[in-house]
C-alpha positions as CSV (number, residue, x, y, z in Angstrom):
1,X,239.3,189.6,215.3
2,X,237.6,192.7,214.0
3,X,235.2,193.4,210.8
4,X,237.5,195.8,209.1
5,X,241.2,195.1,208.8
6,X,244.1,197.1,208.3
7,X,246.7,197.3,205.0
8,X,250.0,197.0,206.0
9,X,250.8,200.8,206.0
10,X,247.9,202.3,206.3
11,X,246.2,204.1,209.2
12,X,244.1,201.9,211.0
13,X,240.2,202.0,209.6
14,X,237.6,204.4,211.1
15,X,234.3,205.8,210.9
16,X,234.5,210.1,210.4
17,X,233.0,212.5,212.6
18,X,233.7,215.8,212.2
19,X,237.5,216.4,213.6
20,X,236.6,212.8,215.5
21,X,237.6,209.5,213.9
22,X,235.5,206.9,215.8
23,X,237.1,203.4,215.9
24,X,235.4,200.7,218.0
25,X,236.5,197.1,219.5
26,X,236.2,194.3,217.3
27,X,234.7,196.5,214.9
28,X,237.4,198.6,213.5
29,X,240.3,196.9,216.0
30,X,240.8,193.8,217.7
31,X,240.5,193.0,221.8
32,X,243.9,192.6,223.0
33,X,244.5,190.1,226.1
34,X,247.4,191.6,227.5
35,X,245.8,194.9,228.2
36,X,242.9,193.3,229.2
37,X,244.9,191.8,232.0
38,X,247.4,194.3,232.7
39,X,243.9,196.7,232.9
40,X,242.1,194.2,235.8
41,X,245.1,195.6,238.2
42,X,245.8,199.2,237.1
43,X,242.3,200.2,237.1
44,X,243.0,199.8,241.2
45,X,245.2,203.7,240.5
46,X,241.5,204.6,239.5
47,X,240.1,203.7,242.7
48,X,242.8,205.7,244.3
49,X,240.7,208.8,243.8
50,X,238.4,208.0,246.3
51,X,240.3,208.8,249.2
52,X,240.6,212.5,248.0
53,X,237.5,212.8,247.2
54,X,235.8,211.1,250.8
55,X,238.6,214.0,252.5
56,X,238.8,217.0,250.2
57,X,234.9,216.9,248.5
58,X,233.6,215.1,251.5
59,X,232.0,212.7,249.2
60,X,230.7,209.7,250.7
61,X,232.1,205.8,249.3
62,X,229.2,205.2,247.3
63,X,228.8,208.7,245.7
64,X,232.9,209.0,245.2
65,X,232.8,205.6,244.0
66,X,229.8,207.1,240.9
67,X,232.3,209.8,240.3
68,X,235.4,207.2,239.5
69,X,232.6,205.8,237.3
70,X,232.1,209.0,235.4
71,X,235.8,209.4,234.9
72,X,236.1,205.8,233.3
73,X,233.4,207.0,231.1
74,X,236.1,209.5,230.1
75,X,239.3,207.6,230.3
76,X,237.4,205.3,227.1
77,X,236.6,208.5,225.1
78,X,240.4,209.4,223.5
79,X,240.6,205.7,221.6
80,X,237.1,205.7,220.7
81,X,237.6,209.5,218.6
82,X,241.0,209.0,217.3
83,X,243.4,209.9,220.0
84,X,246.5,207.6,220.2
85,X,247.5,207.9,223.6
86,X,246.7,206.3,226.9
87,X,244.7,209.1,229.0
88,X,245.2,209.9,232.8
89,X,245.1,212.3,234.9
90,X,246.8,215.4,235.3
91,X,249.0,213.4,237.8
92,X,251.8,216.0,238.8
93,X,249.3,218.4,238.8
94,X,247.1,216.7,241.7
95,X,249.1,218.4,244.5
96,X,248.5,222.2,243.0
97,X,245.2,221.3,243.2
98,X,244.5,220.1,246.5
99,X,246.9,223.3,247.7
100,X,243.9,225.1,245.7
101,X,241.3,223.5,247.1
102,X,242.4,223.6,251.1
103,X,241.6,227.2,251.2
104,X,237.6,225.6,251.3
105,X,235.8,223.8,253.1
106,X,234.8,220.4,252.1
107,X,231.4,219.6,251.0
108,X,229.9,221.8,248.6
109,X,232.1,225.0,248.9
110,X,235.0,222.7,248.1
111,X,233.0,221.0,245.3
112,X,232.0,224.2,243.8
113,X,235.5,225.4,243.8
114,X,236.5,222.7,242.1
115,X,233.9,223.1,239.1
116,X,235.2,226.5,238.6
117,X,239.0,225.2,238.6
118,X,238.2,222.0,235.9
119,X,235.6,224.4,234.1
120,X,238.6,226.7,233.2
121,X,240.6,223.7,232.1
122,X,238.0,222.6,230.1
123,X,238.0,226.4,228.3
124,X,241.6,226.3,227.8
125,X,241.8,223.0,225.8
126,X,238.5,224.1,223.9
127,X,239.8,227.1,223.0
128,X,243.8,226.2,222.6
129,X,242.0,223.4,220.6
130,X,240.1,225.0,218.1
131,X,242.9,228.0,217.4
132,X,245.6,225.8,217.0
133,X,246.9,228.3,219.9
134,X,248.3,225.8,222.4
135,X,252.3,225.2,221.4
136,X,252.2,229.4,221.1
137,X,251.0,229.8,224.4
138,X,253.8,227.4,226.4
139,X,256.2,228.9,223.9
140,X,256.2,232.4,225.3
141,X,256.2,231.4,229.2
142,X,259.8,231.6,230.0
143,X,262.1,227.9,230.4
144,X,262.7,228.9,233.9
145,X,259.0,228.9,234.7
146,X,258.0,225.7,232.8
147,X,261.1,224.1,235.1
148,X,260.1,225.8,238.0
149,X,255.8,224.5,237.7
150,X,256.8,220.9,237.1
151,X,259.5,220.9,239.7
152,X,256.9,222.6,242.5
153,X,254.6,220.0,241.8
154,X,256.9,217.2,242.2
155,X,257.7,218.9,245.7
156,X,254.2,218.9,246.5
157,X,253.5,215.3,245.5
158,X,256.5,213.8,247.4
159,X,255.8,216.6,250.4
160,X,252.3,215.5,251.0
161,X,253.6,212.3,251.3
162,X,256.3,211.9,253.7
163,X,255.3,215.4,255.4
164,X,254.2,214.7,259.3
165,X,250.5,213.3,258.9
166,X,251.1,211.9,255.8
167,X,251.2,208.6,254.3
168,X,254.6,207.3,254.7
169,X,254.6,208.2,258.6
170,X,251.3,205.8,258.7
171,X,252.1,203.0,256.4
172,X,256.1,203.2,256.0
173,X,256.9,199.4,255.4
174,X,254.4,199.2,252.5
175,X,255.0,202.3,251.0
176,X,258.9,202.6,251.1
177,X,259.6,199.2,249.5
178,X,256.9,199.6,247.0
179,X,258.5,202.9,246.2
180,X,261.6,201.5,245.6
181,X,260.3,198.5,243.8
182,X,258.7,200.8,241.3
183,X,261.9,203.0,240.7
184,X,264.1,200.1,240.4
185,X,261.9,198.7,237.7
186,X,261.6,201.8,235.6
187,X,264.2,203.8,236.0
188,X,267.0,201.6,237.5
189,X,270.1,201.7,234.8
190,X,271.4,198.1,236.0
191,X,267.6,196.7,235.5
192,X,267.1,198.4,232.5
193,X,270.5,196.0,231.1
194,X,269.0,193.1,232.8
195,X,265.9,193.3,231.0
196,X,268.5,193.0,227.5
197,X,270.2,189.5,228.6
198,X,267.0,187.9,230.9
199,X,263.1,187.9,228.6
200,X,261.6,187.7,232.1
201,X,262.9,191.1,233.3
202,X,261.9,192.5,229.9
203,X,257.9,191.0,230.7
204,X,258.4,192.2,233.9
205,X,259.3,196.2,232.5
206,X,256.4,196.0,230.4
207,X,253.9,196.0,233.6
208,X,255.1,199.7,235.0
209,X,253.5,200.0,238.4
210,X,252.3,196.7,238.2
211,X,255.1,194.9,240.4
212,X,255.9,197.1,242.7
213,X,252.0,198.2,243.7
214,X,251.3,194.3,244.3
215,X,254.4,193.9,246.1
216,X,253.5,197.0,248.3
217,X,249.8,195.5,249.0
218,X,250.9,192.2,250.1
219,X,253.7,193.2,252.1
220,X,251.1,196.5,253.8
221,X,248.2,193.6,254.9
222,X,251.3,191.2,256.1
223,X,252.2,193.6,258.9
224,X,249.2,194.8,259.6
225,X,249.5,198.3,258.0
226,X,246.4,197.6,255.4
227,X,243.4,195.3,256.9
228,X,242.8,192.3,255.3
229,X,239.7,193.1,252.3
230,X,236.5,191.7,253.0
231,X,236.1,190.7,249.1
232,X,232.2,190.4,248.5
233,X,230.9,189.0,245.3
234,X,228.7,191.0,242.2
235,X,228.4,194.3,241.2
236,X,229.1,197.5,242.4
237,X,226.4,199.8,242.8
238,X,228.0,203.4,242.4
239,X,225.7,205.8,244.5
240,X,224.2,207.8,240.9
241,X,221.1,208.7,242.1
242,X,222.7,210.1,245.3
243,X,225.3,211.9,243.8
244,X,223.0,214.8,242.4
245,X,223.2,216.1,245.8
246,X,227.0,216.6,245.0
247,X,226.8,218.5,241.9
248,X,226.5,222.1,241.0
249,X,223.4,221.7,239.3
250,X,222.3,221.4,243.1
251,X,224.4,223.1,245.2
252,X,224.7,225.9,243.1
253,X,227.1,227.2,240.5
254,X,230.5,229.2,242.2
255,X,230.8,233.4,241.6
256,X,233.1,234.9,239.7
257,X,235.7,235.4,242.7
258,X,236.4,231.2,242.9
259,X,236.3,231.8,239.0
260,X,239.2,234.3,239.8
261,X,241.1,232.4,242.4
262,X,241.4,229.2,240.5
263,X,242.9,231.0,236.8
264,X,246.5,230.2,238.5
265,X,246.1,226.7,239.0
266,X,244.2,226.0,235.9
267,X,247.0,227.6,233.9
268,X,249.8,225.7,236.0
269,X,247.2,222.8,235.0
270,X,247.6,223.4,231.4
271,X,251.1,223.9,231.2
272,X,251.7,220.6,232.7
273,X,249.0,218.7,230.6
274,X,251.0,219.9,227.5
275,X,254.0,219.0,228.8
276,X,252.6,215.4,228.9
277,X,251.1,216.1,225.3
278,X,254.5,216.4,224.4
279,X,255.9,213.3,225.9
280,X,252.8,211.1,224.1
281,X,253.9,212.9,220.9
282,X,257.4,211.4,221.4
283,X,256.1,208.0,222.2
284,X,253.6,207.7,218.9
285,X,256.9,209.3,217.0
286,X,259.2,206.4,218.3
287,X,256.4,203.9,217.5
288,X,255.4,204.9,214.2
289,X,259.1,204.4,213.0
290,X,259.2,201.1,214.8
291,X,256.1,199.7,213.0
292,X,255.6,200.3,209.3
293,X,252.8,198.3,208.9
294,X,250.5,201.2,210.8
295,X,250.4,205.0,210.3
296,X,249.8,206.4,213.8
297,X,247.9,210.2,213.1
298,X,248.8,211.7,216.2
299,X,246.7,215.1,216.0
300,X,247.5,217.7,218.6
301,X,244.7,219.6,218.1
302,X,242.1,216.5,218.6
303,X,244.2,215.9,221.7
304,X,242.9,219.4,222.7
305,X,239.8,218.7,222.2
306,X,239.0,215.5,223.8
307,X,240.7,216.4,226.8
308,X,238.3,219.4,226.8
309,X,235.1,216.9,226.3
310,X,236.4,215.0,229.4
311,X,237.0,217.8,231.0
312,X,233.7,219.1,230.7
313,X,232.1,215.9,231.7
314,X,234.0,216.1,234.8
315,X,233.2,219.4,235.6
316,X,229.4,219.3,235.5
317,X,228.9,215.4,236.4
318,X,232.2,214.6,238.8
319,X,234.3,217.3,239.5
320,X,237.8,215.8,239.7
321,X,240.5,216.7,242.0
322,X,243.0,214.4,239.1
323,X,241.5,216.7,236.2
324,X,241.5,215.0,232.9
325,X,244.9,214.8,231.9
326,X,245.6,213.5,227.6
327,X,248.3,210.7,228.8
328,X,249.0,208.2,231.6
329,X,252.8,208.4,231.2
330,X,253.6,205.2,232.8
331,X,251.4,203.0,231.2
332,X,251.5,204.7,227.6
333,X,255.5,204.0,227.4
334,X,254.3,200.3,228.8
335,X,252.0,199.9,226.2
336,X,254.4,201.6,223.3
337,X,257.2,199.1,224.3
338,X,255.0,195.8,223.6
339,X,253.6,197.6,220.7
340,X,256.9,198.0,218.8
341,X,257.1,194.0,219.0
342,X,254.9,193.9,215.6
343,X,251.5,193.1,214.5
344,X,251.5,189.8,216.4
345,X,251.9,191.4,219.8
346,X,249.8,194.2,219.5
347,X,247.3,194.7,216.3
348,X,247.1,198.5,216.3
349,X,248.1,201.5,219.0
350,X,244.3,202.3,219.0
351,X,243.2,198.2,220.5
352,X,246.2,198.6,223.0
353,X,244.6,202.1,224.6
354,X,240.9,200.9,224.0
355,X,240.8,197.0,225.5
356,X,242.9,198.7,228.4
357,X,240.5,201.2,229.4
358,X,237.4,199.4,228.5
359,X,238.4,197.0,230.3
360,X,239.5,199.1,233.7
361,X,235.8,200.3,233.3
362,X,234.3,197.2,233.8
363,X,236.3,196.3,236.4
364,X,234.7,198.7,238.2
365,X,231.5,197.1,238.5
366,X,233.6,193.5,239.4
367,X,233.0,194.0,243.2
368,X,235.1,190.9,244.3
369,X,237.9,193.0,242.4
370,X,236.6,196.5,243.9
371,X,236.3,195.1,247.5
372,X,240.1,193.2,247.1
373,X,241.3,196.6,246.4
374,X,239.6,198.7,248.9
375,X,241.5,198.6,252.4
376,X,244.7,199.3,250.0
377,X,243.4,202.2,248.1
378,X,245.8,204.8,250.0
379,X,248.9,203.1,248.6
380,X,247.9,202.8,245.3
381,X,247.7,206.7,245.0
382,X,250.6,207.3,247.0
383,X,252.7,205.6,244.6
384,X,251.6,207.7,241.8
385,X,252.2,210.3,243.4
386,X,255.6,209.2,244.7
387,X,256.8,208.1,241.2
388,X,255.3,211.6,239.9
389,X,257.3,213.4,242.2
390,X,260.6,212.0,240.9
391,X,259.5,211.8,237.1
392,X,258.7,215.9,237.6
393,X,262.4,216.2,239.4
394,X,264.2,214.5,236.8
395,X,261.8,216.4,233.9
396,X,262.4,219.8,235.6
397,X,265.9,219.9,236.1
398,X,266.8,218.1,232.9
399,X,265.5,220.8,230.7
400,X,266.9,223.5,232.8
401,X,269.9,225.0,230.7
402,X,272.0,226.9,233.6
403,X,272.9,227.6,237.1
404,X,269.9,230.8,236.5
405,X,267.8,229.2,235.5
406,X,268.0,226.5,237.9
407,X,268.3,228.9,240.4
408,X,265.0,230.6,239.3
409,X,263.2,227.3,239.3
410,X,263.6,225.7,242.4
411,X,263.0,228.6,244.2
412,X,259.8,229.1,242.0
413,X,259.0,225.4,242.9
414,X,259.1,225.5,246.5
415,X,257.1,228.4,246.8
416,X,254.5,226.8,244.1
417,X,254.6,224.0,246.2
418,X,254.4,225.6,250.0
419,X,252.2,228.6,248.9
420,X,250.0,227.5,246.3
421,X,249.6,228.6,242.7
422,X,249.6,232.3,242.6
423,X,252.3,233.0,244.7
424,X,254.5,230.8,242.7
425,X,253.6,231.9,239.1
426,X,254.5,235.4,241.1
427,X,257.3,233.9,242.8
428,X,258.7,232.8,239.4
429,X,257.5,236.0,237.0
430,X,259.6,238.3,239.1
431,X,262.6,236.6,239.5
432,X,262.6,235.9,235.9
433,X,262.1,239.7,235.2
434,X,264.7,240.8,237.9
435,X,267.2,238.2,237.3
436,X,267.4,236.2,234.0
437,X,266.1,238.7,231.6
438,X,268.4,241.1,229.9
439,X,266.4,243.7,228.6
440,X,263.0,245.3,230.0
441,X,261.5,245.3,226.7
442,X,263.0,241.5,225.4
443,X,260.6,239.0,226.2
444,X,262.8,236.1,225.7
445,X,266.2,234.8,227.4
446,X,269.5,236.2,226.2
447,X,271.3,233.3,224.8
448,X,271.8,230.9,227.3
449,X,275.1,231.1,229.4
450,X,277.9,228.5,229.7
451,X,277.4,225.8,232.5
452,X,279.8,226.6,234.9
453,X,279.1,222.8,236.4
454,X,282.0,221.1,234.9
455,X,285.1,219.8,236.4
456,X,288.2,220.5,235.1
457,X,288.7,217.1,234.1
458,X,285.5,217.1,232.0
């Protein structure tokens, strides 16, 4: 139940603020159950942070554990000032940004790069955000290039997986079948006509990651690749007072040469964050026709500027090798599918997004859950990044339009992904100069040329 209630057809009641629209639980929505519970296992991808930061920050548990703590601070911000979508991180992003930020040491060289790299993000959705400049700015970077970012990162997430070293040669068991768990439930064409004839595979579809990550868990402690969790009861106790240490504000703000270095990978950053702006604009779309009874205002530029705020929080309070992304894909198109059941099933869009994050924050405080999940932390991560790596595959190449353009891309997206940022936005501006472009003065494609794919019995 909530104090204010909603007219059938009508945008769901809020309190103004500026370009905000604040909406809070059972005050302006309702506190949805299923979220709740789908939130007490999810929030585990949340946790998954923490081995990135203990190796690439060299954060200790406690102190990576305050940082996590700040970003669910962040992750609660886009329902409570009128954003419709379920935020994340940027997810395909995550492997540019550890390319970026193994050229430094860990500790506070490391950390202070990493300020300068989310400080930019946070000054391109601020300022994207408040001129209305963002769809110009993807607009003008070449098809080939978009294809070739999102398709280097999904190199780098699956490489930095399976590469020698990497997760899959340490826990294979756990992490192959959970893999293939998780893209059998989502993307599998036979499961997805299942889930038409049999309600349970349809309640099953609705959970995302949620199958396959448990399934990978219990199978990883069963042969010994995860140890069995020591779960403790109360509450966590994040290391706050400690984690001043690890901040700027005491170690010192970076020069304007990390500033430099890190403009590549906050733009590849952006480009992919708006990329998943686009998606979440498609889901609301598809909703808002499905349900009558609610007018979804899905406002790009708020969407700028929120992700900016959480950006900025990161920057100067937890600096985030994830970034602040505006949409967790996966459990966004979750969430959108129950929603489109009616009223009944889920009141508004807005209580979906806000019981599920509200309630992922206070599981993190819920040490018996905190201490379940931490042995298995590794393979909650690795499966975001394994299901990111084939989401960005099947993005890239799908919106590729010819054999040059596909050419141009993957070769921009291995080097992205072997070489880092600035070598592949050079990789990819030259070969888009020399090769695809027509004129030296024509800054867009010619007219796109005839797939010469098809079979003669197409």
């Amino acid at each position: 139940m909530q104090f204010y209630k909603r007219k059938d057809g009508e945008e769901q009641p809020y309190w103004p603020a500026g370009p905000f629209k604040v909406r809070l639980p059972f005050v302006h929505y309702r506190w949805e159950t299923a979220e709740m519970f789908q939130a007490l296992i999810m929030f585990v991808v949340s946790l998954g942070m923490i081995p990135l930061l203990e190796k690439y920050l060299g954060l200790p548990y406690d102190v990576a554990l305050a940082y996590v703590t700040v970003c669910g601070i962040g992750f609660m911000l886009p329902a409570l000032l009128g954003v419709p979508y379920v935020p994340g991180w940027i997810t395909p992003g995550i492997p540019v940004v550890l390319l970026f930020l193994g050229d430094y040491e860990p500790g506070p060289e490391a950390i202070q790069a990493l300020f300068a790299l989310q400080f930019l993000v946070f000054v391109i959705f601020l300022v994207l955000g408040i001129t209305r400049l963002g769809s110009t700015l993807v607009r003008i970077i070449p098809n080939s290039m978009k294809g070739g970012i999102i398709i280097g990162a999904g190199i780098a997430a699956l490489i930095g997986e399976i590469d020698t070293g990497g997760r899959l040669a340490n826990t294979p068991i756990s992490l192959v079948i959970g893999s293939l768990v998780c893209l059998y439930l989502m993307f599998s064409v036979s499961f997805r006509s299942l889930t038409d004839r049999v309600p349970l595979a349809r309640k099953i579809v609705n959970y995302g990651m949620v199958p396959g990550m448990l399934i990978a868990i219990f199978i990883g402690i069963a042969v010994g690749e995860y140890s069995m969790p020591d779960i403790r009861f109360g509450i966590t106790q994040p290391a706050f007072s400690e984690m001043w240490n690890y901040l700027p504000f005491h170690l010192g703000f970076p020069d304007a040469k990390v500033f430099m270095l890190a403009i590549p990978t906050a733009v590849i950053a952006y480009i992919i964050a708006f990329g998943d702006i686009i998606v979440g604009q498609s889901l609301m779309q598809r909703a808002d026709e499905l349900r009558p009874d609610e007018k979804i205002e899905n406002n790009i530029d708020r969407v700028h500027l929120v992700t900016a705020l959480r950006n900025a929080l990161h920057a100067f309070f937890a600096p985030y090798p994830g970034l602040a992304g505006p949409i967790w894909t996966a459990v966004a198109a979750t969430m959108a599918e129950r929603y489109k059941y009616g009223r009944h099933a889920m009141e508004s869009i807005y209580s979906g997004g806000g019981t599920f994050w509200i309630t992922g924050f206070l599981a993190l405080f819920m040490l018996p859950l905190v201490t379940f999940f931490q042995p298995v932390l590794p393979i909650a991560l690795s499966l975001t990044l394994v299901l990111t790596g084939y989401i960005c595959l099947m993005v890239g190449f799908e919106q590729l339009n010819n054999n040059t353009e596909r050419g141009i891309a993957g070769t921009m997206g291995v080097v992205l992904a072997v070489y880092g940022a600035g070598w592949g936005l050079a990789a990819g501006a030259v070969l888009y100069i020399l090769v695809e472009r027509t004129h030296i003065l024509k800054f867009t494609s010619a007219k796109p040329e005839q797939d010469d794919t098809a079979t003669p019995t197409e």
